[in-house]
One Martini backbone bead per residue (centre of mass of N, CA, C, O) as a GRO file, in nm:
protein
  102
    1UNK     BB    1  -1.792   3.147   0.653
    2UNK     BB    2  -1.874   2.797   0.625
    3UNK     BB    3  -1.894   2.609   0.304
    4UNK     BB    4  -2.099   2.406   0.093
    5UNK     BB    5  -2.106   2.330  -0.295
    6UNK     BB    6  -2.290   2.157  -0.480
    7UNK     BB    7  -2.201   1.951  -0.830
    8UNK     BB    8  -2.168   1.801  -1.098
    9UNK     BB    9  -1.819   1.932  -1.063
   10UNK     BB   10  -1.871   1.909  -0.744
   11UNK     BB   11  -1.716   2.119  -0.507
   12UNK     BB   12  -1.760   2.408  -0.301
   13UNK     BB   13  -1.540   2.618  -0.097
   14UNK     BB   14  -1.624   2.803   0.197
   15UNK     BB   15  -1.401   3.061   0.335
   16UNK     BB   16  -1.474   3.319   0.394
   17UNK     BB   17  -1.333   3.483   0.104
   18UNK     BB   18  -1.265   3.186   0.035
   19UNK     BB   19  -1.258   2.957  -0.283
   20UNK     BB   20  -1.285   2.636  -0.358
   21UNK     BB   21  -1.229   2.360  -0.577
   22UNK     BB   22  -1.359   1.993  -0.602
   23UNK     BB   23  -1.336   1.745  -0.747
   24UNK     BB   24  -1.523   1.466  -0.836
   25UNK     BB   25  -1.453   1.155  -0.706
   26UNK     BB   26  -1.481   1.039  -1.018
   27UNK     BB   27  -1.186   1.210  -1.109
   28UNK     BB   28  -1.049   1.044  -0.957
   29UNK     BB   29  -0.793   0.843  -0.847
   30UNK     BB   30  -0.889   0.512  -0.704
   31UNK     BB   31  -0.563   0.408  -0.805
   32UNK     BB   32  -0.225   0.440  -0.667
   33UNK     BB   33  -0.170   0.141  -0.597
   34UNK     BB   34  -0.031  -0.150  -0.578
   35UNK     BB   35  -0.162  -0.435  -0.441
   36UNK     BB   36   0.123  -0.530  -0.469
   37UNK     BB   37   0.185  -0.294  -0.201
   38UNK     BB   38  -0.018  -0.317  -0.015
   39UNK     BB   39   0.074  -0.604   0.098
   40UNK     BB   40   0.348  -0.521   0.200
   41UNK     BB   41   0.270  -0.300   0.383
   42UNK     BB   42   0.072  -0.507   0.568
   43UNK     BB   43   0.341  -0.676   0.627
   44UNK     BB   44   0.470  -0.457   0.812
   45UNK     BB   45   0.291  -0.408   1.008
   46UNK     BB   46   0.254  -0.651   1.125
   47UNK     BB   47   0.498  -0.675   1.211
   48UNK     BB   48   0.493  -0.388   1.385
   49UNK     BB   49   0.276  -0.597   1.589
   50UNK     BB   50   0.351  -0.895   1.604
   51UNK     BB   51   0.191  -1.063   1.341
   52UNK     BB   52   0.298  -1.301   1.195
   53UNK     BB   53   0.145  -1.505   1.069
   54UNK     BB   54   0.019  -1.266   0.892
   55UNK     BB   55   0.286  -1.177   0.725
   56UNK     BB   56   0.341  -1.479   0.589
   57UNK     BB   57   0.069  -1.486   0.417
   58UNK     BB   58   0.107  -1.219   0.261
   59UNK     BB   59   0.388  -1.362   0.122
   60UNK     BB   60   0.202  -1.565  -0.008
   61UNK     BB   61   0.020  -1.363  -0.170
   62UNK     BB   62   0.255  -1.221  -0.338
   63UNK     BB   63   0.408  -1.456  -0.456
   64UNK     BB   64   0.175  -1.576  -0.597
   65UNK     BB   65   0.124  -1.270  -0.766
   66UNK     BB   66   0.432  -1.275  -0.905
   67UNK     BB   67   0.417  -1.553  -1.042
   68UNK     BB   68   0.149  -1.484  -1.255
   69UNK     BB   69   0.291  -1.191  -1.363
   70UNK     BB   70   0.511  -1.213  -1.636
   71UNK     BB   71   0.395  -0.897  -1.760
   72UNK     BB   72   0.558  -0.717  -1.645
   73UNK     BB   73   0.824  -0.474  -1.613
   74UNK     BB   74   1.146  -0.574  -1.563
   75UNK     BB   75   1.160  -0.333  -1.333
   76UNK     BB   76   0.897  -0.391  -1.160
   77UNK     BB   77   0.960  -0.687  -1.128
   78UNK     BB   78   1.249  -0.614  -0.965
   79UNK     BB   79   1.140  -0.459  -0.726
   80UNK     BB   80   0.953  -0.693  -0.611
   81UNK     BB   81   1.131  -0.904  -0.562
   82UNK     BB   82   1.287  -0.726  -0.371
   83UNK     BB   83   1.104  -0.688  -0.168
   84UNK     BB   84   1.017  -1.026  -0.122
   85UNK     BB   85   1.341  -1.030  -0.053
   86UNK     BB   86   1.304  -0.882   0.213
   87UNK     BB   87   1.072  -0.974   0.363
   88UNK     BB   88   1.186  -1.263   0.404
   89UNK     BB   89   1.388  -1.139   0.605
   90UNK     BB   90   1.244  -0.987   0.814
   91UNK     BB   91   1.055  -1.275   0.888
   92UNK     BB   92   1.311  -1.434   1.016
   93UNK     BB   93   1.407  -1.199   1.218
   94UNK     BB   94   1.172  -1.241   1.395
   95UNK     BB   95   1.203  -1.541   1.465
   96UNK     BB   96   1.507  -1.513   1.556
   97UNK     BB   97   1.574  -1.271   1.746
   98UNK     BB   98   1.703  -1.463   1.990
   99UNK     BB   99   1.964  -1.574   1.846
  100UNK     BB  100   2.095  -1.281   1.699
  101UNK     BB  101   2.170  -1.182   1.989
  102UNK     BB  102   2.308  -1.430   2.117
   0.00000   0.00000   0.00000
């Protein structure tokens, strides 16, 4: 039978004859990606639902905290300066998708 119980360090579940402890939420790492990570993402999908205006926006807010974030580590801030150039080849392409094709 399959059962949970609560307690102040977790969840305990119960299947059958196993039983696994689950941490509690609390001590889960809350942000696993950076915020412009998410917005990437958020611009991909954009993108591939053929949302350009909205994928426009994000790397519009994307540039603009590459911006003004100067303390990054010069390794993680020249990733996200290629990826918001890459993001901005990729949005070029859809929008000339025409042209490029014939």
């Amino acid at each position: 039978m399959a059962g949970t119980r609560s307690s102040d360090t977790g969840h305990t579940v119960v299947l059958g004859d196993m039983t696994a402890e689950i941490a509690p939420l609390s001590s889960l790492p809350r942000h696993t990606r950076r915020l412009s990570d998410k917005i990437l993402i958020a611009f991909h999908q954009a993108c591939d639902q053929e949302d350009l205006e909205v994928a426009e926006q994000l790397l519009h807010i994307l540039e603009l905290m590459l911006a003004r974030r100067p303390s990054a580590p010069d390794q993680q801030r020249r990733r996200s300066m290629e990826g918001l150039v890459a993001a901005y080849e990729r949005l070029w392409y859809l929008k000339h998708k025409e042209r490029v094709a014939g």
